[in-house]
Phi, psi and omega in degrees: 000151211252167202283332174272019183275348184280306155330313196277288175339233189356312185285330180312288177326295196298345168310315199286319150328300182308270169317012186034031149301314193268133162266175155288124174122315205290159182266134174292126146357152151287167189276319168308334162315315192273348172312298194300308169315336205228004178058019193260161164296129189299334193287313154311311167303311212293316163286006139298308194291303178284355160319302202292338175272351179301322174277002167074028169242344162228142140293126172274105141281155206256139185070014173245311162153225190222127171193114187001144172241155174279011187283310181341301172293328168296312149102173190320327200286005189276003164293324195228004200241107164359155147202069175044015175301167186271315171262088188274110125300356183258331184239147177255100206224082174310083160259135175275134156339296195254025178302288154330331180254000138325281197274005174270332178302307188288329182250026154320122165062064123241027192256024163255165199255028164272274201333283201326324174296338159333282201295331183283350199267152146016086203231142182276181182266003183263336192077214190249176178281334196274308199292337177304291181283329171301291183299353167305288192297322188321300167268011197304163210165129185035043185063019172259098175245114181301154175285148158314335207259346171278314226266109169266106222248150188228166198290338164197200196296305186315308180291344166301292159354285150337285173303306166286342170292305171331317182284305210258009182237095177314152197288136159116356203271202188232161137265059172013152146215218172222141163302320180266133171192143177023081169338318183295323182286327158338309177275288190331293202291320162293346160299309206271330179115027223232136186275151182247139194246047212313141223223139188285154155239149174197179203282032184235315233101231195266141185251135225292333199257013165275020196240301189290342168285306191306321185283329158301327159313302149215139196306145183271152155265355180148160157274147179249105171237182170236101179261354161241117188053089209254112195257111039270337201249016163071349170275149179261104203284133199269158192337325187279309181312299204298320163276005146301307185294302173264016145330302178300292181309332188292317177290313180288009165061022158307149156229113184309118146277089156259136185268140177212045183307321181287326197322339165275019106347291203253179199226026199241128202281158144320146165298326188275010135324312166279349204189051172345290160313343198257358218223164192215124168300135161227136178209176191190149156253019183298331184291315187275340174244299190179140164314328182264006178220108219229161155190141169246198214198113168245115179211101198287213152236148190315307183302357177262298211311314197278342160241017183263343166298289183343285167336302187286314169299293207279354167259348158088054150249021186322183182254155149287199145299316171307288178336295188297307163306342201261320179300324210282323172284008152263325165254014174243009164248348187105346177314338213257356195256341161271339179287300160303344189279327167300320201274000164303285182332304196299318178280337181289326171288357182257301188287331169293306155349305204278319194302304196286350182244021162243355196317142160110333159286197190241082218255160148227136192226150193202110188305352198273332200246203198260012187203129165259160137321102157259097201271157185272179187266146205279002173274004158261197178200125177320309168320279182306354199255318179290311201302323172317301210254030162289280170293016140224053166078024200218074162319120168211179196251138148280183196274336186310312204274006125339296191304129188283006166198179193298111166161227185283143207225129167302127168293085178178182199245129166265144159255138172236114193280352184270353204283323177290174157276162157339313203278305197303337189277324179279322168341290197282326174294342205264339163276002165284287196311314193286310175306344178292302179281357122324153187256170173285284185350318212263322164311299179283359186266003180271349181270000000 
């Protein structure tokens, strides 16, 4: 059978897709059912089934089967865009009540206009020496402090990511990742040219010897991990793991992109605690002070530093002058060191809420941050589980959007708790717990 004929099968699925015959959740045949059905050859099916995952219109879960994803239908912007549902479970944006009259407090008189000429002028990836030293102390943490003299800064987090990938990984070359991981690095990496490599996890992170395999297969240019409050699944990798990993890495002459967007949640010091050298810091304030007012924080080892500028100038991600002014004055009066400290509370009083109105299911929870893991009961399917409680109002992600590459999936969910109020968070969990005990069938035969 000629080579487009696998094509034409897929594009056929994606019409019937297209067209709401196939929904999110239903399951696709095995592929010897659709061989057979379809007179083709199993080899064949088997390149239909992977047209459609390549392109994202379907999913594997593992030991469940291939089955229509709800992303197909969401389409790319439901990754980064909000989307006005009443119980948003899905993006995660710590505001506080009283932040906004926190951070006006704090930017009082830079709207004069001696401040404002400051802010406004002309600004580098290095920033100023005072915005250098105030984020020195700011982040300095569990007896790890960067020199002022590391710090390379970008208009936010995604662009740190960016910028530092951009330096240490060449366009055609692989990057390490955790299988399950930051979402955003995906589109990063397809921009940049850069292949992602999914890296084994177990409940400590990423394991040293899915680091040392991938790089023998073919060689790595480096890694991306969350070795704090590790997003989607809330663990903090702990001391023994974090000097196994960099054991490895230190042999294989890697150098580790740590993300430590959550990290002020937890008290657990950066891997370039252990290792200076080997680990290039990434950070932001957007988690800890507000989405609209970001800056982000690349702090290489010195030997770095100079092409993490490089990086940043050609990609246009510098930070402004606002930005730089606004950030320097939250963190050198305390504001931004009082936010956190609130927005700790805030998150351990949400993840205790959510563990009692999920008790009895199969959650991985980590009391410190804004989101858990939730794997489902095996009479749901992660796709359709989203799509139910979509159609009672409720966002939450699937396990897909996760996954560092096109495939098998974990059956299961992240919730992401800051976004609601209290009263709206028990709401939308306590209507989790009841779909949870529920079949999907006896839901939908109820609409």
């Amino acid at each position: 059978m000629p080579n487009s004929a696998y094509v034409r099968f897929a594009d056929r699925i994606a019409a019937e897709i297209a067209e709401g015959k196939l929904k999110p959740g239903d399951r696709l045949p095995p592929q010897r059912d659709f061989a057979y059905e379809h007179k083709i050859a199993v080899s064949t099916a088997s390149r239909v089934y992977s047209e459609l995952l390549r392109r994202g219109l379907v999913v594997g879960e593992v030991g469940r089967g291939t089955f229509v994803s709800g992303e197909s239908r969401r389409g790319i912007e439901a990754l980064s865009e909000p989307r006005g549902i009443r119980i948003d479970l899905e993006f995660n944006y710590p505001i506080l009540p009283e932040q906004a009259a926190m951070i006006a407090r704090s930017l009082d008189g830079l709207e004069k206009a001696a401040a404002l000429d400051v802010a406004l002028r002309q600004t580098t990836s290095i920033g100023t020496a005072a915005v250098r030293r105030v984020g020195a102390a700011h982040l300095s943490q569990g007896g790890w402090a960067p020199a002022p003299d590391q710090f390379v800064f970008t208009g936010n987090g995604k662009q740190a990511i960016a910028a530092a990938l951009a330096a240490l990984v060449p366009t055609g070359t692989r990057c390490g990742v955790e299988a399950l991981t930051y979402p955003f690095i995906k589109g990063i990496a397809a921009r940049l040219g850069i292949t992602l490599v999914p890296l084994a996890i177990d409940d400590d992170g990423v394991r040293p010897d899915a680091v040392q395999r991938a790089h023998h297969e073919a060689q790595l240019s480096a890694i991306y991990i969350q070795p704090a409050i590790h997003n989607p699944l809330g663990t903090t990798m702990p001391p023994a793991r974090r000097r196994d990993l960099l054991r490895v890495v230190e042999a294989l002459e890697l150098t580790i992109v740590e993300d430590r967007v959550y990290s002020f949640l937890d008290d657990a010091p950066p891997l370039a605690a252990l290792a200076p050298d080997t680990c290039v810091v990434i950070d932001s304030l957007s988690k800890r002070g507000a989405p609209g007012l970001s800056l982000g924080f690349i702090i290489p080892p010195l030997r770095l530093r100079e092409s993490m500028m490089a990086s940043v100038l050609s990609g246009g991600w510098s930070a402004s002058g606002i930005a730089f002014a606004a950030a320097q004055r939250l963190m050198d009066d305390g504001t931004l060191a009082e936010l956190v400290e609130l927005k700790r509370r805030d998150a351990r009083a949400r993840q205790k809420l959510a563990t009692d109105c999920l008790s009895g299911f199969e959650i991985k929870a980590n009391k410190n941050c804004f989101h858990l893991w939730l794997t489902l009961p095996s009479h749901w399917r992660s796709q359709s589980f989203v799509v139910a409680a979509a159609r009672r109002d409720i966002a939450l992600t699937p396990s897909t959007t996760f996954a560092a590459t096109s495939g098998h999936a974990p059956n299961a969910v992240r919730l992401a708790l800051a976004t609601p109020t209290m009263d709206q968070l028990e709401s939308g969990l306590r209507t989790l717990a009841g779909m949870l005990n529920a079949r999907e069938e006896d839901l939908y035969s109820t609409e």
